[in-house]
C-alpha positions in Angstrom: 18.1 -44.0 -4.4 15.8 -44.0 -1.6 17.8 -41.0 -0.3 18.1 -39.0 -3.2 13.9 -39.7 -3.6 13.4 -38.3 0.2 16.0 -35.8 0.8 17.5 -34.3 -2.5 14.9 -34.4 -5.2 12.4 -31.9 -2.6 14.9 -29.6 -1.8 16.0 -29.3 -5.5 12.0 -28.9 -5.5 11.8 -25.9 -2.7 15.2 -24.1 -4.6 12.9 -24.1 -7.9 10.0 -22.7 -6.5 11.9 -19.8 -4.4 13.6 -19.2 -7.3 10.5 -18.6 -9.6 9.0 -16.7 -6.6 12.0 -14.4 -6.6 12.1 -13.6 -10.3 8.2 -12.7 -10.3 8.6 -10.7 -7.0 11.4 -8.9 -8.7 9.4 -8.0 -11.8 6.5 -6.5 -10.0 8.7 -4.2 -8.1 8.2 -0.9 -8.4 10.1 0.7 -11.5 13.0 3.2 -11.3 15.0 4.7 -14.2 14.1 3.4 -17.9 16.4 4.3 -20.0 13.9 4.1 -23.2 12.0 7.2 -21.5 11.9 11.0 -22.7 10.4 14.1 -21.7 7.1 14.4 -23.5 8.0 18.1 -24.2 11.1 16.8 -26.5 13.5 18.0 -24.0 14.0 19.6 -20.5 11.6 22.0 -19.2 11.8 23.7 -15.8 9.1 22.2 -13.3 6.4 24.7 -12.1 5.1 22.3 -9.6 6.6 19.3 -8.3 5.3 15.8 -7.4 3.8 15.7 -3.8 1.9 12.7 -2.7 -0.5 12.4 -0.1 0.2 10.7 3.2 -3.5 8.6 2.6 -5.0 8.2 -0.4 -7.9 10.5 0.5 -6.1 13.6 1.2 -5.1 16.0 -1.2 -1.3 16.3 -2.7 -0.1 16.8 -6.1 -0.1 13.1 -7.8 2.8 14.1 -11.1 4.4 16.9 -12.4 3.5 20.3 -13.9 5.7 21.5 -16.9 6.0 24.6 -18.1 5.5 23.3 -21.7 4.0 26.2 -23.7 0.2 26.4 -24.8 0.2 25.3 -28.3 3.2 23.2 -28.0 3.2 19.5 -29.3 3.4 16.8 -26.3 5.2 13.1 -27.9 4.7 9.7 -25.8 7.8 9.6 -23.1 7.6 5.6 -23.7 6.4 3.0 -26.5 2.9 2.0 -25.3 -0.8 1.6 -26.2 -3.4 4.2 -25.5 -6.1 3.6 -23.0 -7.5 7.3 -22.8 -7.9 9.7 -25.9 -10.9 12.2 -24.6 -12.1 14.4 -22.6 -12.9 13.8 -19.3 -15.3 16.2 -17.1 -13.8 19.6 -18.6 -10.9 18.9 -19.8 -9.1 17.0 -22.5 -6.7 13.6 -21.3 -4.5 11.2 -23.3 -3.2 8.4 -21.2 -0.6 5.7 -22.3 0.0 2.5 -21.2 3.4 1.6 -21.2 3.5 -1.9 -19.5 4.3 -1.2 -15.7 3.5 2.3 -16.0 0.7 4.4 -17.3 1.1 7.8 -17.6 -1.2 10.7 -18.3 -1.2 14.2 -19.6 -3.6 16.6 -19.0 -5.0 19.5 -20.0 -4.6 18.5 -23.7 -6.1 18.2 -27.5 -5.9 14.5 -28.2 -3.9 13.6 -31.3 -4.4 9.7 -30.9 -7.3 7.3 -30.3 -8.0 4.5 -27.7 -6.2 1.4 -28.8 -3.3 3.0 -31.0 -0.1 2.0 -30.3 2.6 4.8 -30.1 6.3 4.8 -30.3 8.2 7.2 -27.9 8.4 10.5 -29.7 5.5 10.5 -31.0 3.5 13.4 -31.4 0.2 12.3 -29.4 -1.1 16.0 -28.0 -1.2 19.3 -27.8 -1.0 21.7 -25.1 -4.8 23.6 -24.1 -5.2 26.1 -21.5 -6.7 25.3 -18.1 -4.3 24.1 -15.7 -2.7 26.3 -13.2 0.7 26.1 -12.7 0.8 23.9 -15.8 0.4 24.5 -18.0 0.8 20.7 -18.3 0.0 18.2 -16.3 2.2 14.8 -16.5 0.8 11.8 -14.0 2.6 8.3 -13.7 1.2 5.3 -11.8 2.1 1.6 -11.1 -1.5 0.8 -9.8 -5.5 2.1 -9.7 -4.1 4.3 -6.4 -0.4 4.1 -6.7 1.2 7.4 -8.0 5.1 8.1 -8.5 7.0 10.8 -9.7 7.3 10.5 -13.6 10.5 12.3 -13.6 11.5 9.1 -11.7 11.8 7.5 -15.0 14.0 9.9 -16.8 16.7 9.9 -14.1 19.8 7.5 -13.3 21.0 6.2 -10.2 22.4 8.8 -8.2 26.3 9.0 -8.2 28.2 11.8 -5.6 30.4 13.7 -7.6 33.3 16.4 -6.4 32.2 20.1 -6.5 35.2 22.5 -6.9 33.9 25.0 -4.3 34.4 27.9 -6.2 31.9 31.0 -5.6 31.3 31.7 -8.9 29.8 27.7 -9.6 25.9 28.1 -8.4 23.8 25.3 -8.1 21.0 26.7 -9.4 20.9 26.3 -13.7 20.1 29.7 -15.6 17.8 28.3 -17.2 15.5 27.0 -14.3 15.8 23.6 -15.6 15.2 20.9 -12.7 18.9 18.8 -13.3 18.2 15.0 -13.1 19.4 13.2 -9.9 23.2 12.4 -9.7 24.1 15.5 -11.6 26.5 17.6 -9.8 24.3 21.0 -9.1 21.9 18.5 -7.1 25.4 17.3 -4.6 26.3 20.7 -4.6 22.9 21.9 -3.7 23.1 19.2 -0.9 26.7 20.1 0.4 26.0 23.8 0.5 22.7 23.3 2.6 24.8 21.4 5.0 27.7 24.0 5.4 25.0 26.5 5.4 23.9 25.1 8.6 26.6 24.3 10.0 27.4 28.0 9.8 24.4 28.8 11.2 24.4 26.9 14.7 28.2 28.0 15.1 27.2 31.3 15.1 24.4 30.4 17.2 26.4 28.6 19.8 28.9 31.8 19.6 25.9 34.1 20.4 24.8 31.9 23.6 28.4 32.4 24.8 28.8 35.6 24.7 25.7 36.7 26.0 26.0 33.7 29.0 29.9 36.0 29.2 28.6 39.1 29.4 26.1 38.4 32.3 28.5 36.1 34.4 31.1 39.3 34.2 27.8 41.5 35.4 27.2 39.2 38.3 31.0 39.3 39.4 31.0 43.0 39.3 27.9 44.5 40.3 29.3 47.8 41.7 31.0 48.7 37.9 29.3 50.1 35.2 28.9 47.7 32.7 25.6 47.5 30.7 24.0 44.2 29.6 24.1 43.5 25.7 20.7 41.6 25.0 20.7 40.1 22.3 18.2 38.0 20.3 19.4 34.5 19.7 17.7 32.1 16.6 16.9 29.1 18.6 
């Protein structure tokens, strides 16, 4: 008994606490795909300006996504969530949602909701103003007071390679302009053709450096023969 009271009983102690720690370190990690989000625009649009974050939190970058969603248009809540912002703030009009781990924004807007309401996801909660260039909307996403992801984060899966039939005539690029969601196959063929790109590129590179390195060594070895330099301009 003694034993068990000094030896067992605390590390059954220490495996309960690390496990607690564990489960509440894993809930305040940062969140990836959910599969109960939507695009606020009730389906694709193409992206006029992507999400670029700054390197400090002083510096400038682009903290979201701008949509081409058309002035006028009707924007519905991505997520269930309660709203925190329903006004305009400095010159422009802002709804923001918050959604438990993540509270987005959308900006520049006409509020349809007001603070407190609680929204379900496709719910009509804006509409489009002018007054944001690209734009003409706005959508922001954050996890914290300075800490800004990428929105379309939450709309995307885990990313899966898939085979890409190398044909000519299959382009990565969608007619429509529509960014595809990560795993798709336009986004690995997009990444496989970059790499053969340049691959092609520094072969034909290296074959440029030989021949010229050719021609002069055959100018050096026969200097009383006509034989012209080539010069040639090589991409280094």
């Amino acid at each position: 008994m003694a034993f068990l009271r000094h030896r067992v009983l605390p590390v059954l102690a220490a495996s309960c606490l690390l496990a607690v720690g564990a489960r509440a370190y894993c809930s305040s990690a940062a969140p990836v795909h959910d599969p109960t989000w939507r695009w606020p625009t009730s389906g694709p649009v193409p992206v006029t300006r992507a999400f670029l974050p700054p390197a400090r939190d002083w510096l400038p970058g682009h903290r979201g996504v701008d949509l081409a969603a058309p002035i006028g248009s009707l924007i519905v809540a991505p997520a269930p969530g309660t709203v925190t912002v329903a006004g305009r703030i400095v010159d422009r009009g802002v709804v923001a949602i918050d959604h438990g781990s993540v509270t987005s924004s959308f900006e520049p807007v006409l509020p349809l909701v007001a603070v407190g309401e609680d929204v379900a996801a496709g719910r009509p909660i804006a509409v489009v103003e002018p007054g944001h260039d690209p734009g003409p909307l706005h959508w922001g996403a954050r996890t914290g007071p300075k800490r800004y992801i990428d929105p379309l984060r939450m709309l995307t899966g885990p990313a899966h390679l898939k085979p890409w039939d190398g044909g000519a005539d299959s382009s990565p690029i969608p007619p429509d302009g529509v960014v595809p969601p990560l795993g798709s196959g336009a986004l690995t063929r997009i990444g496989r053709r970059g790499r053969a790109l340049r691959a092609e590129r520094a072969r034909d590179r290296y074959v440029a450096r030989r021949f010229l390195a050719l021609t002069e060594l055959r100018a050096e070895r026969a200097p009383d023969r006509s034989c012209p330099r080539v010069g040639l301009t090589v991409d280094r």
